[in-house]
C-alpha positions, -999 to +999 in steps of 0.1 A: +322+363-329+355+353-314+359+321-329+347+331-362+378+355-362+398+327-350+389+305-379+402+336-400+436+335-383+436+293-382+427+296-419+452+323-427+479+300-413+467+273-436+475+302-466+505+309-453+516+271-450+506+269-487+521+296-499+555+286-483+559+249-490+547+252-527+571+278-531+599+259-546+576+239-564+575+262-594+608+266-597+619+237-595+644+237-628+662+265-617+669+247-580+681+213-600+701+236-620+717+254-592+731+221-576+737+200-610+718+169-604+703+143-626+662+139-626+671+104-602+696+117-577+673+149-574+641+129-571+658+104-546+671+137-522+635+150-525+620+117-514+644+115-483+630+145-471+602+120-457+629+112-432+622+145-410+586+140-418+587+104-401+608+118-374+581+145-364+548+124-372+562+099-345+561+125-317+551+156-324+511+147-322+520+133-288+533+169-275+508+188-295+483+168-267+506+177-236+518+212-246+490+224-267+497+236-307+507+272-297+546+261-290+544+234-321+531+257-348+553+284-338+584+263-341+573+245-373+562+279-387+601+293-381+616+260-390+601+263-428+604+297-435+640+298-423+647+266-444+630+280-479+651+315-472+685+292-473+673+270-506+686+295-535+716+299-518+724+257-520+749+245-546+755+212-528+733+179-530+742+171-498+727+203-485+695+202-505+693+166-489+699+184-451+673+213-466+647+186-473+646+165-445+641+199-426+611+213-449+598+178-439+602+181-406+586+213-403+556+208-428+544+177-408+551+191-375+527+222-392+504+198-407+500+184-370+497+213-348+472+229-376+449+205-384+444+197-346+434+233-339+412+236-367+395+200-356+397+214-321+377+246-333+353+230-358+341+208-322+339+237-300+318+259-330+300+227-340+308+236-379+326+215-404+350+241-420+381+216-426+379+212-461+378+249-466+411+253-447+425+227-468+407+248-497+427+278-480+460+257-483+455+253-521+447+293-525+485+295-511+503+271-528+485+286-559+493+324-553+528+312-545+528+293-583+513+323-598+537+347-584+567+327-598+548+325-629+549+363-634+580+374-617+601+345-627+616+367-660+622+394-636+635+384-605+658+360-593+652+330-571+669+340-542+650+376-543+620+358-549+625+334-518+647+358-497+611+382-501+581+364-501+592+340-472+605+368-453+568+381-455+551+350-448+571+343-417+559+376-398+530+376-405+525+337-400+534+346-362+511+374-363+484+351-367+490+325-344+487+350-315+454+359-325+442+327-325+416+321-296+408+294-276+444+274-283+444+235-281+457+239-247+482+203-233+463+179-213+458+178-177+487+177-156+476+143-140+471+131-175+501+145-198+527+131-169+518+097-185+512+103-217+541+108-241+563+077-248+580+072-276+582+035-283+537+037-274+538+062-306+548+040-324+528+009-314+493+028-314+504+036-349+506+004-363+476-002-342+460+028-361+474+006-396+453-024-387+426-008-373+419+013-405+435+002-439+413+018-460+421+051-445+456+043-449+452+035-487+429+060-497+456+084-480+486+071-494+470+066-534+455+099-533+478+117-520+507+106-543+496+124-573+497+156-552+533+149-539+542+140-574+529+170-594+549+193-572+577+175-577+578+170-616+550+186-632+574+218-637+597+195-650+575+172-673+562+204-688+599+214-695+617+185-706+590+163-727+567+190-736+598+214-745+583+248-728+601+276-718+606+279-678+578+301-675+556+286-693+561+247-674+547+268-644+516+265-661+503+234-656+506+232-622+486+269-615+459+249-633+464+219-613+462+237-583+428+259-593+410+226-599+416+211-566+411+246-548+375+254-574+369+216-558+370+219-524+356+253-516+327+237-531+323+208-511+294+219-494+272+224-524+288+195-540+278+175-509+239+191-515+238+178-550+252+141-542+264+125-509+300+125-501+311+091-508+297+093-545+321+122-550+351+103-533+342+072-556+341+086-586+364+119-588+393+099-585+388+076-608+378+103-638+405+122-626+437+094-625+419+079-659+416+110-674+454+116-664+469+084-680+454+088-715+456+124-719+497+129-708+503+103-735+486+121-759+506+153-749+536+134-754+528+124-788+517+152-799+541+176-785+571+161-809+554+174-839+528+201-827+541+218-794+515+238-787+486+213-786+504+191-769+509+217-743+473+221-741+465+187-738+489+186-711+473+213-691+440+200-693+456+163-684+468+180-647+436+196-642+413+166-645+440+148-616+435+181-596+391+171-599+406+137-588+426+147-563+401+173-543+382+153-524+397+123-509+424+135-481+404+161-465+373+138-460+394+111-451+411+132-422+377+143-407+364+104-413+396+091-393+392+117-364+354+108-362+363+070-359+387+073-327+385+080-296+418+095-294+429+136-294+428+151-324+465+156-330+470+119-319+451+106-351+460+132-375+498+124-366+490+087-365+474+082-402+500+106-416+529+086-405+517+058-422+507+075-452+542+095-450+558+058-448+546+045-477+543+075-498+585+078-494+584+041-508+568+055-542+583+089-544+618+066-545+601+043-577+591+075-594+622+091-588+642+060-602+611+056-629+624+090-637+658+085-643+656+053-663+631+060-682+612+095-681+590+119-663+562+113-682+565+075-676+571+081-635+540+104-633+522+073-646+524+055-610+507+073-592+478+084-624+473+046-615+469+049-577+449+079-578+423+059-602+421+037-576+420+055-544+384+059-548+380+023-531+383+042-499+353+061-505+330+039-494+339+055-457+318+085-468+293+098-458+260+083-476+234+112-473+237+145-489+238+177-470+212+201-462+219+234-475+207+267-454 
């Protein structure tokens, strides 16, 4: 009974971490317009942002294992909501840059601390609930889009961030006190030995060569996700010619597909094994993507509202493309080391955080010198073909009951 409450609390965090990082996600415009930036020097600062995420992925799963996550997710937790309070009141580049690489460092210090207590929890219970609290993340990011859908005539940014994140920060550290039994450090005998910084970073080239096909099912999939955060507000905006609050849109329906997705993995897993789904969702999804945003585009110059359409129905196909590959291929990586939990988690999203920074510059600079619609195109591409990686799946269907 206790550690099905837990998994309440865990998964509530997971919300909450939704909910917080996609906040600025759907209001994007208004934040480019607030510090005056072109679509490349905006996509360039958000790409640099990566920089506190490599800073934290190259230690922080190291001190999850020798302090436990309680210290770590309370930090990260307070680090993000204190960061997305401060965005509204930015006018600077240089400040949204600073703002950036500290959403980055908290969200992957978050991601780390997290996903190790839900991996520690799903061994100790012996049941596989990670995709749901990835399933849980989506619910958040898509409450926070929907709630900046409807207020967003209404109320202001820096009300609506000011608010909401003031909200999610209590009770964020309301949960993580109810969550029972905490990843606890290692043994003292054992942690005395065990961070070193210059070792993080060898075991995680190690990890590289050790398992490429995580690493590039990782880093293709999860592009399109990075990228539709960025610019999907945008694209719908400056190409498809909506109104604000109408280029939320897309991404609400973006986010519903991934989230109708992955809370039905288990069924989905019943009707055909895992690897079939991470095969061929991808490659429907990032196929689908590529012809049907060109069609928008066309159509949009002459007939706005189907081209609007066929845009929405363009990012929800990517959000069935994008639903199941980075959850599986977390639980697949952990399965396949011997190492802690937090170790590998940290280990494959450094690499994938890495290379990911690599294409968020090209789209960014895609972007500027050409146009959204062209940028989003890369990684369409990479999501078609991430589905190379699901061979690692599991072969056998599961056994509902």
């Amino acid at each position: 009974m206790a550690m099905k409450l837990s998994s309440r609390y865990i998964g509530f965090v997971f919300f909450l971490f939704g909910l917080g990082i996609m906040s600025t996600a759907s209001r994007t415009p208004e934040i480019k317009a607030n510090l005056s930036l072109n679509n490349a020097v905006f996509g360039a600062y958000l790409s640099l942002g990566a920089l506190g995420s490599i800073i934290a992925l190259t230690v922080v799963g190291e001190i999850v294992h020798k302090y436990g996550t309680k210290p770590v997710l309370l930090t990260a937790i307070s680090i993000l909501f204190a960061t997305l309070i401060a965005v509204p009141h930015l006018h600077t580049g240089w400040y949204w840059l600073i703002a950036n690489i500290s959403l980055g460092f908290a969200a992957s210090s978050l991601h780390i601390s997290a996903n190790a207590q839900a991996v520690h929890m799903q061994e100790l219970s012996g049941r596989d609930f990670l995709a749901k609290l990835h399933g849980l993340w989506i619910v958040g990011a898509l409450l926070s889009a929907t709630v900046a859908f409807i207020i967003r005539p209404y109320i202001s940014l820096a009300w609506h961030l000011d608010l909401l994140m003031s909200c999610a920060w209590v009770l964020a550290i309301f949960a993580i006190f109810r969550i029972t039994p905490l990843l606890t450090g290692a043994p003292a005998e054992e942690a005395g030995n065990r961070f070193n910084l210059w070792r993080s970073f060898a075991e995680i080239f190690l990890a590289l060569k050790l398992h490429p096909w995580i690493s590039f099912g990782m880093v293709t999939a999860v592009q399109f996700e990075m990228a539709t955060s960025d610019w999907s507000t945008l694209f719908s905006k400056q190409e498809i010619k909506v109104s604000s609050t109408m280029s939320i849109l897309p991404y609400i329906i973006f986010m519903i597909a991934m989230i109708t997705m992955r809370l039905s993995s288990h069924r989905l897993f019943s009707i055909a094994p895992q690897a079939t789904w991470m095969k061929r969702l991808p490659l429907i999804g990032g196929s689908s993507f590529i012809v049907l945003e060109q069609m928008a585009i066309h159509l949009a110059s002459n007939h706005r509202t189907l081209g609007y359409l066929m845009s929405i129905f363009a990012f929800t196909m990517a959000g069935i493309g994008c639903s199941f590959l980075m959850p599986s291929l977390y639980a697949i990586s952990t399965q396949m080391s011997s190492k802690p939990g937090s170790i590998i988690i940290a280990q494959m999203t450094f690499i994938n955080t890495v290379l990911v920074f690599i294409f968020k510059l090209a789209i960014s600079w895609a972007a500027g010198r050409y146009s959204i619609g062209t940028a989003l195109l890369i990684p369409a591409v990479m999501l078609a073909f991430s589905g190379l990686a699901g061979k690692l799946g599991n072969t056998e269907k599961v056994k509902l009951g």
